[in-house]
BALOBA-1460 file (C-alpha; in Angstrom, 3 decimals):
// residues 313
<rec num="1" residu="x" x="1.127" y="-50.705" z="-33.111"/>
<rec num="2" residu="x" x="1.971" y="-54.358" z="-33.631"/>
<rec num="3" residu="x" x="3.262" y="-54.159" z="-36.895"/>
<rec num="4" residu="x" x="5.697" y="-51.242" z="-35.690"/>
<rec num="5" residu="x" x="6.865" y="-53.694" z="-33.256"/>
<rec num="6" residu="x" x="7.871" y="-56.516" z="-35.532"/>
<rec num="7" residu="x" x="9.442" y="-54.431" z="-37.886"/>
<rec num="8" residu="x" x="11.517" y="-52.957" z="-34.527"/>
<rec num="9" residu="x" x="12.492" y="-56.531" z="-33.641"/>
<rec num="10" residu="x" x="13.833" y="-57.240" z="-37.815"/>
<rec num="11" residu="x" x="15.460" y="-53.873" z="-37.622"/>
<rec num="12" residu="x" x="17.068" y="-55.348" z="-33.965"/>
<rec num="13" residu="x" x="18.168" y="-59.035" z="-35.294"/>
<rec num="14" residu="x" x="19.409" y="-57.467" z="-38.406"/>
<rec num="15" residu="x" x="21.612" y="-54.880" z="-36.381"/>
<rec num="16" residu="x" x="22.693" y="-57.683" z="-34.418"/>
<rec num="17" residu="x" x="23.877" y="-60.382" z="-37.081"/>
<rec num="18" residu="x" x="25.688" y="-57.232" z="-38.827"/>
<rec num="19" residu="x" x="27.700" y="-56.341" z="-35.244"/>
<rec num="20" residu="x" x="28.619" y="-59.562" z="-34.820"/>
<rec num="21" residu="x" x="30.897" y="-60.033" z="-37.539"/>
<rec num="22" residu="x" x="32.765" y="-57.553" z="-35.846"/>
<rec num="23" residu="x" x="33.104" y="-59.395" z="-32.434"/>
<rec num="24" residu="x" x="35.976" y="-61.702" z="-32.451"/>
<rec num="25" residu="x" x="34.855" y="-65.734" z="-33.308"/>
<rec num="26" residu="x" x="35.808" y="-69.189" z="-31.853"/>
<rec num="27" residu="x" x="36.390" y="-72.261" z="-33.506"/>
<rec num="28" residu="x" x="33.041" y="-74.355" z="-33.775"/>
<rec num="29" residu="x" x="32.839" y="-76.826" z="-30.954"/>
<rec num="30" residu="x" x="31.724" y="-79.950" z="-33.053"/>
<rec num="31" residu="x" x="34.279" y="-79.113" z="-36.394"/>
<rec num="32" residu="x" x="37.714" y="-77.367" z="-36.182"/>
<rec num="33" residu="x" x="37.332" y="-75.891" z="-39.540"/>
<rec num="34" residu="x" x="34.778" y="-73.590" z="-38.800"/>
<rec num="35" residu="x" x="34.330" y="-70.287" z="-37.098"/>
<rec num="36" residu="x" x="31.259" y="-69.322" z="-34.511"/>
<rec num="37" residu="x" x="29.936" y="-65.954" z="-34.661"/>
<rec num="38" residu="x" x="28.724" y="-65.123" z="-31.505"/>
<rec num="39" residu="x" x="25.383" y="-64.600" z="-33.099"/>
<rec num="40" residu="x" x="23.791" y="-67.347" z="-34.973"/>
<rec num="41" residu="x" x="20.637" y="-66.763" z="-36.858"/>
<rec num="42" residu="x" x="18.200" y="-69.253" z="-37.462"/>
<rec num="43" residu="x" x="15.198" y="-69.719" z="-40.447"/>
<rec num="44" residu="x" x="13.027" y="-73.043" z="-39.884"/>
<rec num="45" residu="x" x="9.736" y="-74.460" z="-39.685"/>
<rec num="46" residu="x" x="7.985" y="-76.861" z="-37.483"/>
<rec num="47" residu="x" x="5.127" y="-79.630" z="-37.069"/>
<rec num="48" residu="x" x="3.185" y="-79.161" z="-33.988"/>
<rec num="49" residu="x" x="0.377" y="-81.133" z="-32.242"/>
<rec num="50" residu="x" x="-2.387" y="-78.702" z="-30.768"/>
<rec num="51" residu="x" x="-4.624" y="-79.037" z="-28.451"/>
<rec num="52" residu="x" x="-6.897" y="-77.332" z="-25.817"/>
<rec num="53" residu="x" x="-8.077" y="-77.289" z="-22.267"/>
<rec num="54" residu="x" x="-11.495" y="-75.798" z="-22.258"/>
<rec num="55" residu="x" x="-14.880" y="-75.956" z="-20.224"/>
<rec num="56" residu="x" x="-16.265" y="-78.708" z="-23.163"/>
<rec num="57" residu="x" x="-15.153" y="-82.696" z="-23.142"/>
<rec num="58" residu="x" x="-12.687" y="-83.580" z="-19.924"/>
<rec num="59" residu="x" x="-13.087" y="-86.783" z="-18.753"/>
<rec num="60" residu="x" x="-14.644" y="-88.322" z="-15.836"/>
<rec num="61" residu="x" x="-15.037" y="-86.778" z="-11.958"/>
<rec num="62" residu="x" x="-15.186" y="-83.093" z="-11.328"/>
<rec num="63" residu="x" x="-13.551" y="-81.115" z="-13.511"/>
<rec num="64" residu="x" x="-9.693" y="-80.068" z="-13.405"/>
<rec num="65" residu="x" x="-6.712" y="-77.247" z="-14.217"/>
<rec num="66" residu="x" x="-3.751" y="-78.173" z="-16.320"/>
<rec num="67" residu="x" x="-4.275" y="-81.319" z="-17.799"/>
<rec num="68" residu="x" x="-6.436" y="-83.740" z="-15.819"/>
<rec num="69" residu="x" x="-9.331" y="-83.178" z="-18.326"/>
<rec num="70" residu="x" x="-7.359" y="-83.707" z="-21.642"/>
<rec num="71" residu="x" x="-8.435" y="-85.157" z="-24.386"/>
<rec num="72" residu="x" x="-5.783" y="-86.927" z="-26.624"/>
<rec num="73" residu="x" x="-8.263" y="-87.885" z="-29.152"/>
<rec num="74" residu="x" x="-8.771" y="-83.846" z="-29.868"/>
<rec num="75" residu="x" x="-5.145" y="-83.248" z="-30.659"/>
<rec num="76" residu="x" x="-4.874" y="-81.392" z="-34.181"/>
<rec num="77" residu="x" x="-2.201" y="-81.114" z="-36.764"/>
<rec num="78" residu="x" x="-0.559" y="-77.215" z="-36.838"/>
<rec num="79" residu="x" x="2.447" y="-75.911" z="-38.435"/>
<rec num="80" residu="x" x="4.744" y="-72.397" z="-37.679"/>
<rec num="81" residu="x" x="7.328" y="-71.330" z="-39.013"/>
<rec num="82" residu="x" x="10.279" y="-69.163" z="-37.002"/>
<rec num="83" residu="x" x="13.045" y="-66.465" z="-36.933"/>
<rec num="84" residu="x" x="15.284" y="-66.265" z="-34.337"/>
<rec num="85" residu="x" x="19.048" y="-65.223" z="-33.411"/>
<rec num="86" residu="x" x="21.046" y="-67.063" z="-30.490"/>
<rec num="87" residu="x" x="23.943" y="-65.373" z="-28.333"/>
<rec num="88" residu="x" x="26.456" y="-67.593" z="-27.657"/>
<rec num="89" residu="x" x="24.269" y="-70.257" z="-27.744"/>
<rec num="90" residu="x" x="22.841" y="-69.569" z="-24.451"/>
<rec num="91" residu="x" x="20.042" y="-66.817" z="-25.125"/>
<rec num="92" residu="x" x="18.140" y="-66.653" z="-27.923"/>
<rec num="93" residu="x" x="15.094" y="-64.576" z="-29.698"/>
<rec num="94" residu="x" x="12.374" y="-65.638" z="-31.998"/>
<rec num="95" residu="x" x="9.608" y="-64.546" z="-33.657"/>
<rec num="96" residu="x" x="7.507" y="-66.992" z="-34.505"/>
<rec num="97" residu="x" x="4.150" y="-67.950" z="-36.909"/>
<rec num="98" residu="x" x="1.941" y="-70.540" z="-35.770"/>
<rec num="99" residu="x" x="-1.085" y="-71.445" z="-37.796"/>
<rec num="100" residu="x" x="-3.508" y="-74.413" z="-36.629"/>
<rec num="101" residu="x" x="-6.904" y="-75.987" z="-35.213"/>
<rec num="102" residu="x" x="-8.761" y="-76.582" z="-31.586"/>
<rec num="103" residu="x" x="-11.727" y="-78.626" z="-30.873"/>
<rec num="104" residu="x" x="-13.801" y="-80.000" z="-27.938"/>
<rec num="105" residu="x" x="-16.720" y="-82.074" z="-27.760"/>
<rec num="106" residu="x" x="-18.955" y="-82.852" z="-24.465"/>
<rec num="107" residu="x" x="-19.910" y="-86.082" z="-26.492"/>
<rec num="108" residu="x" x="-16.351" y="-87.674" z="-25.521"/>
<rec num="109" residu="x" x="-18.192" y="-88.307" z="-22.008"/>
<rec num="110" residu="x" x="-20.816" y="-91.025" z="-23.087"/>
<rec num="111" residu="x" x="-21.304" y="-93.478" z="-21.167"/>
<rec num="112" residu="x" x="-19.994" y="-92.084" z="-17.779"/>
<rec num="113" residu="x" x="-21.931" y="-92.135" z="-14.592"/>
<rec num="114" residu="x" x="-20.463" y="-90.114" z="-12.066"/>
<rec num="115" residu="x" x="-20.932" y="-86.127" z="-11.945"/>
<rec num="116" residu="x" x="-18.936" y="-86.058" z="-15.735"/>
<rec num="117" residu="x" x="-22.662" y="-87.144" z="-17.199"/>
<rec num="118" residu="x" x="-23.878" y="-83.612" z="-16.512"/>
<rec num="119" residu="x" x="-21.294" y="-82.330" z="-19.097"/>
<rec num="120" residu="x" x="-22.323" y="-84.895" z="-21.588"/>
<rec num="121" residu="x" x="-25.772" y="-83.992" z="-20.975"/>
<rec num="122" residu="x" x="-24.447" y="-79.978" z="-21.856"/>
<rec num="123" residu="x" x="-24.012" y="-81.437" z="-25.498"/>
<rec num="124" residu="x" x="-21.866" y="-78.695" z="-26.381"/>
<rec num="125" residu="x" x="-18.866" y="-78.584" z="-28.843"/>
<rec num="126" residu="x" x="-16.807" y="-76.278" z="-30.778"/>
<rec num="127" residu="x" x="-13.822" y="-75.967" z="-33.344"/>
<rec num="128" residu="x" x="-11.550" y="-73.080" z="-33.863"/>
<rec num="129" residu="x" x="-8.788" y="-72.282" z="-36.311"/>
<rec num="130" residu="x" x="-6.000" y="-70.779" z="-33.937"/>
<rec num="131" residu="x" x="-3.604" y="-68.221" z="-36.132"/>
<rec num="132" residu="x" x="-0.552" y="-66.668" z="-33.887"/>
<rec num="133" residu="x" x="2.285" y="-64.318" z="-34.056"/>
<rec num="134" residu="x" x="4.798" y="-64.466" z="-30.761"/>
<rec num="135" residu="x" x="7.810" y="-62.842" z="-29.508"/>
<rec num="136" residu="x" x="9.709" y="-65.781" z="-27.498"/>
<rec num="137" residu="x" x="12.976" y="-66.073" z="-25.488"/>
<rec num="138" residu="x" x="14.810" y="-69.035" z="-24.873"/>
<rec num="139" residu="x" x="17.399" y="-70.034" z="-22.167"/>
<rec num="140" residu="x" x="19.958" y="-72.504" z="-22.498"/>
<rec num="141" residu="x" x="21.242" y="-73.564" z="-19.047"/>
<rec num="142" residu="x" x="24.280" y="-75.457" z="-20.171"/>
<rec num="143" residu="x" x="25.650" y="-72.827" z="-22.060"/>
<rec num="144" residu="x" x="24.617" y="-69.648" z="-19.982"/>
<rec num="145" residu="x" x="26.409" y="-70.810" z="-16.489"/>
<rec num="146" residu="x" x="28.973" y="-73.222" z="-18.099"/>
<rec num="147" residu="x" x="31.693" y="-71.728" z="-20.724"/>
<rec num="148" residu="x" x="32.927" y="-74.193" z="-22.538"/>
<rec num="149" residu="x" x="35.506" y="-71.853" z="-24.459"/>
<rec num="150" residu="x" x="37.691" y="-72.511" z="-22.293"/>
<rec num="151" residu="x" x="36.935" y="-76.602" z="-21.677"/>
<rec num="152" residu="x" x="38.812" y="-79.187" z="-23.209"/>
<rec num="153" residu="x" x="35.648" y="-81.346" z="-23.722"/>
<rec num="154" residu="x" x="32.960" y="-80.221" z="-26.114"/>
<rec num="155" residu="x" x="29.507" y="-79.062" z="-24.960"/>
<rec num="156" residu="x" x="26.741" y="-82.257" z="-25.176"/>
<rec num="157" residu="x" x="25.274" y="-81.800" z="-28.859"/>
<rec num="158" residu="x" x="21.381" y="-81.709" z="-26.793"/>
<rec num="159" residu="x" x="20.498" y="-78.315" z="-25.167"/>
<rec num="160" residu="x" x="17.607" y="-78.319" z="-22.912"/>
<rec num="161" residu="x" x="16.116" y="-75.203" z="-22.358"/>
<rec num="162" residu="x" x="13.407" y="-73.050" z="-21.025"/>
<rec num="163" residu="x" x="11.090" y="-70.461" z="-22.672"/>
<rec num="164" residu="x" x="8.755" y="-67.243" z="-22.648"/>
<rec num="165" residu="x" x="7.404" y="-64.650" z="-24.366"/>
<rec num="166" residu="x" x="4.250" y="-62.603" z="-25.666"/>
<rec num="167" residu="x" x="2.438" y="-63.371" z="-28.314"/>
<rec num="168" residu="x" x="-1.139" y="-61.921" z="-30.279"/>
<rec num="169" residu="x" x="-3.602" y="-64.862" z="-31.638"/>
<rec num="170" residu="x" x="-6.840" y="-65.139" z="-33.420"/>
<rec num="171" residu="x" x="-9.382" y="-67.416" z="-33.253"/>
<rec num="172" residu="x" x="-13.014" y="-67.635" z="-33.739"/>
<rec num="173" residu="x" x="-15.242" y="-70.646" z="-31.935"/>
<rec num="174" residu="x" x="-17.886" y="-72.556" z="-34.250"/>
<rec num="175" residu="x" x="-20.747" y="-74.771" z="-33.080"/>
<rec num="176" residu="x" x="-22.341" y="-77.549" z="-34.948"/>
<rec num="177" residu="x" x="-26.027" y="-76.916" z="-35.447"/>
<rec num="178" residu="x" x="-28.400" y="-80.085" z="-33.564"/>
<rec num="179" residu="x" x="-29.140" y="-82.978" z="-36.087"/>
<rec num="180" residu="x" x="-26.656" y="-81.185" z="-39.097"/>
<rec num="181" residu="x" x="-23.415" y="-81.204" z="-40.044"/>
<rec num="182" residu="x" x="-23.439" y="-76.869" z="-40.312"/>
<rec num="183" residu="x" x="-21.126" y="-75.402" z="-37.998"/>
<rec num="184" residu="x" x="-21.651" y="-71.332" z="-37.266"/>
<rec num="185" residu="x" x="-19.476" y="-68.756" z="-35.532"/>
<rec num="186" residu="x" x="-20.895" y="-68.372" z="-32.270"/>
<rec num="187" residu="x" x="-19.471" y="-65.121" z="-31.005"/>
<rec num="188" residu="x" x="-21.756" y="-62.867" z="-33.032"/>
<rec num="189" residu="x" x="-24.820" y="-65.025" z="-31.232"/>
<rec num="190" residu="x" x="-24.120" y="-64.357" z="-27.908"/>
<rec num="191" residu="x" x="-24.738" y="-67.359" z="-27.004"/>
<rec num="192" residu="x" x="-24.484" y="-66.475" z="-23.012"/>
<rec num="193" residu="x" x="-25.847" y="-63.036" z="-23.037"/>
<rec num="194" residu="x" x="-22.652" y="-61.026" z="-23.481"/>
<rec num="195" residu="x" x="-22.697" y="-56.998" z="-24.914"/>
<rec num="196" residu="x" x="-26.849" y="-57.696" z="-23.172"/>
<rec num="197" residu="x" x="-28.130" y="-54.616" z="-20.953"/>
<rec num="198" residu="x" x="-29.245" y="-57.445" z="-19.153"/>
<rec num="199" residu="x" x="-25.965" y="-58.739" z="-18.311"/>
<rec num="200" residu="x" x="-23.165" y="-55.775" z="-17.824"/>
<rec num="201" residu="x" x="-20.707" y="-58.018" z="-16.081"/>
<rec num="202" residu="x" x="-20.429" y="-60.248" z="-19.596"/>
<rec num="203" residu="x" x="-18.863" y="-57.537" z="-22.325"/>
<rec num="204" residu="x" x="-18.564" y="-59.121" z="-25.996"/>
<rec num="205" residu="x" x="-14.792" y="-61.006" z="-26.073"/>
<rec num="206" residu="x" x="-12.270" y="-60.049" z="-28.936"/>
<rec num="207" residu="x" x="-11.332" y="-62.628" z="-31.323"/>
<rec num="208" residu="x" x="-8.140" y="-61.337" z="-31.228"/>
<rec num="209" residu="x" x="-6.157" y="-61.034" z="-27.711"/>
<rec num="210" residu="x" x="-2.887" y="-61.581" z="-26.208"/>
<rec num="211" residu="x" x="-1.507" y="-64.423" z="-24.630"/>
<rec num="212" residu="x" x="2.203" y="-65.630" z="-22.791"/>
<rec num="213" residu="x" x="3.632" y="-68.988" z="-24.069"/>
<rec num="214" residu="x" x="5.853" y="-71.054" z="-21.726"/>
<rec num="215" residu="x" x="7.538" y="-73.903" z="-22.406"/>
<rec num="216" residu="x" x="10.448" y="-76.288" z="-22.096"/>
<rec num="217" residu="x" x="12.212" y="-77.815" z="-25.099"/>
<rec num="218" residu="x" x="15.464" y="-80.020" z="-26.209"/>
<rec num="219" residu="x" x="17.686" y="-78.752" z="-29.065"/>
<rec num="220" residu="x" x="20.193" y="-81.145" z="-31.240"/>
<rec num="221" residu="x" x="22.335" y="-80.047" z="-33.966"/>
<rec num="222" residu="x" x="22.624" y="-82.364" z="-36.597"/>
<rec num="223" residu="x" x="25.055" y="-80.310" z="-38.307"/>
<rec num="224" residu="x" x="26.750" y="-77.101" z="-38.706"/>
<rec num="225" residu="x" x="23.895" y="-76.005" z="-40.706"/>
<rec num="226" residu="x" x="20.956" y="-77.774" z="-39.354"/>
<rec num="227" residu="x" x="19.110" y="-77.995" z="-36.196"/>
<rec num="228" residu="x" x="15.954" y="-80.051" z="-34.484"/>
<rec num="229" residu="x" x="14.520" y="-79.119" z="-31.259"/>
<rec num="230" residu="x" x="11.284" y="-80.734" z="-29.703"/>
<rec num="231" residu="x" x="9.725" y="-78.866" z="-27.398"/>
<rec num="232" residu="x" x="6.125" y="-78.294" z="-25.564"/>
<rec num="233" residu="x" x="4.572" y="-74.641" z="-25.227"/>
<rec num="234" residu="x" x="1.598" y="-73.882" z="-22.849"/>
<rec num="235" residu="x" x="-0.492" y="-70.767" z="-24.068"/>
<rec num="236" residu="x" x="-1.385" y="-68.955" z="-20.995"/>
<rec num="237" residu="x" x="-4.334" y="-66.819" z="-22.089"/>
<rec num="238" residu="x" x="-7.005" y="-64.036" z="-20.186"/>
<rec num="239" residu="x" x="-9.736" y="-65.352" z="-21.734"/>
<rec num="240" residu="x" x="-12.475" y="-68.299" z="-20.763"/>
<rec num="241" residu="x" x="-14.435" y="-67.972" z="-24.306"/>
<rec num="242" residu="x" x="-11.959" y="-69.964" z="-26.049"/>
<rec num="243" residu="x" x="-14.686" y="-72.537" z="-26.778"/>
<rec num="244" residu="x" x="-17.743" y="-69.324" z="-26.507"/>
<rec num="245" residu="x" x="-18.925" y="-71.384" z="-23.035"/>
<rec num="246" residu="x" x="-17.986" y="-69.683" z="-19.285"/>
<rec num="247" residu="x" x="-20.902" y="-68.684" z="-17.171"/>
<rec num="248" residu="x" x="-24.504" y="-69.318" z="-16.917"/>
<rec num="249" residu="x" x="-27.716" y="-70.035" z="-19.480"/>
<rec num="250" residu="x" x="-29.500" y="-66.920" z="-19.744"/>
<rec num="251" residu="x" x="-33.341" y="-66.324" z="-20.553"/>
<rec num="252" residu="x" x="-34.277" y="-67.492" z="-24.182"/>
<rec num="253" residu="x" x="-36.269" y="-64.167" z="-24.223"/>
<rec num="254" residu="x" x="-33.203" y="-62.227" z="-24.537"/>
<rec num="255" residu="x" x="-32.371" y="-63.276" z="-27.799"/>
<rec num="256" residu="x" x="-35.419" y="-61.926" z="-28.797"/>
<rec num="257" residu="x" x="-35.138" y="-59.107" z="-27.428"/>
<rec num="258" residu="x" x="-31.424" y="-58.083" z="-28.639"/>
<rec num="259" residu="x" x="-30.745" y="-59.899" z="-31.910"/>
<rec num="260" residu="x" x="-32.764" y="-59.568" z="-35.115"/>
<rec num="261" residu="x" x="-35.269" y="-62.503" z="-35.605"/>
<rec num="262" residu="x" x="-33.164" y="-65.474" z="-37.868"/>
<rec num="263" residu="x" x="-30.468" y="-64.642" z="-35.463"/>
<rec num="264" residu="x" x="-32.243" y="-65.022" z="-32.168"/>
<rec num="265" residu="x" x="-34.041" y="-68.191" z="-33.453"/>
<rec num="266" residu="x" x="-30.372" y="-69.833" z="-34.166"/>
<rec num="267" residu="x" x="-28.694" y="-68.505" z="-30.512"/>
<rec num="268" residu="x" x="-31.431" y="-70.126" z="-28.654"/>
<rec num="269" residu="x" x="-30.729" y="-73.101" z="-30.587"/>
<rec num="270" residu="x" x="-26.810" y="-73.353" z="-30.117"/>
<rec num="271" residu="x" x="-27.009" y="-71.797" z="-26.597"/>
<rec num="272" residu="x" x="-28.825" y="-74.868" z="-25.267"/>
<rec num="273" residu="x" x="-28.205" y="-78.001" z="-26.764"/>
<rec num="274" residu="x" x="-29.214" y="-80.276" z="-23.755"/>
<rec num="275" residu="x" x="-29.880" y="-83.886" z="-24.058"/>
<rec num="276" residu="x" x="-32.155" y="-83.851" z="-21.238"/>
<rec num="277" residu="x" x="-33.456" y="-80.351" z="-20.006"/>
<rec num="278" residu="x" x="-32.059" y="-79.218" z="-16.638"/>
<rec num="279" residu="x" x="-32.019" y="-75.568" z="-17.003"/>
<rec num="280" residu="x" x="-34.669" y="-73.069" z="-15.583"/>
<rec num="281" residu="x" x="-36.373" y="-72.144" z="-18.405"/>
<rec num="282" residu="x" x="-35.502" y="-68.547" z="-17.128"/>
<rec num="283" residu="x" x="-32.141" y="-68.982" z="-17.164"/>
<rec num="284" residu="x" x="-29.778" y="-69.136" z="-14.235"/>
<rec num="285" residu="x" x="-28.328" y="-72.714" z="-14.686"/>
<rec num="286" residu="x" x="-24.440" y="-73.216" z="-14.987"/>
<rec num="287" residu="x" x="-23.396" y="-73.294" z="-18.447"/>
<rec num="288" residu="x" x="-19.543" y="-72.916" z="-17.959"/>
<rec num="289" residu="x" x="-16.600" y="-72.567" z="-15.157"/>
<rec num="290" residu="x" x="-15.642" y="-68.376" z="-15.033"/>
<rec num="291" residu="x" x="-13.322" y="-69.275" z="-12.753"/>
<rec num="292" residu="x" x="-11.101" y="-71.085" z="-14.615"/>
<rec num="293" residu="x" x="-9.459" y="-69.501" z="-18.137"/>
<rec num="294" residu="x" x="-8.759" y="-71.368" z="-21.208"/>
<rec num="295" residu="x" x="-5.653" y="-72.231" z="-23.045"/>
<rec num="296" residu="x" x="-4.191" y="-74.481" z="-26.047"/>
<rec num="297" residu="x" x="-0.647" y="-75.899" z="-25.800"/>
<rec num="298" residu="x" x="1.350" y="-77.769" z="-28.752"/>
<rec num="299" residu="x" x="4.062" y="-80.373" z="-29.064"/>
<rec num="300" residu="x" x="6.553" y="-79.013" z="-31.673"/>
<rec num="301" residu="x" x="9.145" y="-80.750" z="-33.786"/>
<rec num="302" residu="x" x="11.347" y="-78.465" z="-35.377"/>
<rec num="303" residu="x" x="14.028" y="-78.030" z="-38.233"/>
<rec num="304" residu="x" x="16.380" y="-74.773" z="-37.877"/>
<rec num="305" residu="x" x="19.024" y="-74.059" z="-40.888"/>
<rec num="306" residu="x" x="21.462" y="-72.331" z="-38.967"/>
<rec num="307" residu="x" x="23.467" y="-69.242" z="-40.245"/>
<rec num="308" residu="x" x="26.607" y="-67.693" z="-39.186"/>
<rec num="309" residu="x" x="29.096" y="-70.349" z="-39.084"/>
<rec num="310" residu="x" x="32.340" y="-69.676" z="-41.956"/>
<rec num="311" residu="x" x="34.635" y="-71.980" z="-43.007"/>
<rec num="312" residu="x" x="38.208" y="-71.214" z="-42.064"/>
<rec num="313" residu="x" x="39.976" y="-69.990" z="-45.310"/>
């Protein structure tokens, strides 16, 4: 089903960019010897800056939404590449590939001493590689209510604008194992109970899902041809198992009794990594936040060749 629907939106763009050379051009704002097309298309790639906002690390006081608990020192080096065609230079569509890394560590806390010290005590972390595919749409505010066709002054060469869309990412959380440097995948050790009889409110989460990207970002052109936008996109996702932590230890026993022996051994290990013990050795004590989802955002810099634009003959 997704497949079909990227090959729908090539099949759309291409359909477009062929139209458009039948809709009637203007002169290029920026260079009177060449012709817009009303439909630009756009190849590029970018260098992003990822990070996360997760129930591991924060900082200091009771934990927070948004980004009172981030942690610069986490921030990751990604990369995407895009697709996208622009009306008029006021609304444009993108696909886009985005291909990069998470982390968070409870160990960022040491040495606090307010209620933040129980999280360091947690002595969780994880790291995740973060592949994604999204469907975005921009809006360009100076160009969709102002139309400066018919203006003797040229449009300002920077473009702010605003933007959405859907888009389908993987990812897959690893823990370090206590006193090594071997990181395992976590989901299959189900690490809080989840796909357990015992627990029917905590199914097993997908490593692939949804999520909505939102964003604001500047764009320049630095030529006809070429392009540079920076921009910042918040992942808004319906999952809190970004880093495998959300709810509640459960009773060591119920590795046992659901997992095959090596297995269980290793998920009571990387379940509860505690510095100091606090949890009812029957389970019960709070592990994670359920109330509060996950996400990842990035800071992108990117470079567009731009297509469309012919030189008057």
């Amino acid at each position: 089903m997704l497949s079909k629907t990227w090959k729908n939106f090539f099949i759309i763009i291409f359909l477009i960019g062929v139209n458009s050379q039948k809709v009637s051009a203007q002169y290029y704002f920026y260079s009177a010897e060449y012709f817009d097309q009303p439909v630009l298309v756009e190849i590029g790639g970018s260098i992003n800056a990822m990070n996360c906002l997760t129930d591991l690390g924060g900082k200091k006081g009771i934990g927070k939404r948004f980004f009172k608990d981030f942690n610069i020192g986490k921030t990751q080096l990604a990369g995407g590449i895009f697709f996208s065609a622009t009306y008029k230079n006021a609304v444009g569509l993108r696909l886009e590939g985005t291909f990069g890394k998470i982390s968070a560590d409870d160990n960022v806390l040491k040495g606090v001493t307010d209620i933040a010290k129980e999280r360091f005590n947690r002595n969780l972390n994880f790291r995740s590689s973060i592949t994604e595919v999204s469907v975005i749409a921009e809006l360009h505010p100076l160009f969709l209510f102002i139309d400066w066709a018919n203006r003797d002054d040229p449009p300002p060469r920077l473009s702010p604008y605003f933007l959405v869309g859907i888009g389908y990412f993987a990812f897959n959380p690893q823990g370090q194992v206590p006193g090594t440097n071997r990181w395992v995948d976590l989901q299959p050790l189900r690490t809080e109970g989840e796909g357990f009889a015992t627990h029917p409110d905590r199914p097993v989460y997908k490593l692939k899902q949804m999520n909505v990207p939102v964003g604001f970002g500047v764009k320049h052109e630095l030529s006809r041809i070429f392009s540079i936008r920076l921009e910042g996109v918040y992942r808004i996702l319906n999952t809190d198992y970004l880093d495998d932590v959300s709810r509640t230890y459960i009773n060591p026993i119920e590795f046992v009794n659901n997992l095959p022996p090596g297995k269980a051994a290793l998920a009571r290990r990387m379940a509860d990594k505690q510095i100091i013990s606090k949890t009812n050795p029957l389970g019960g004590g709070k592990r994670g936040s359920p109330g509060e989802k996950d996400a990842y955002f990035s800071l992108n810099l990117k470079l567009g060749l731009i297509l469309g634009r012919q030189k008057i003959q």
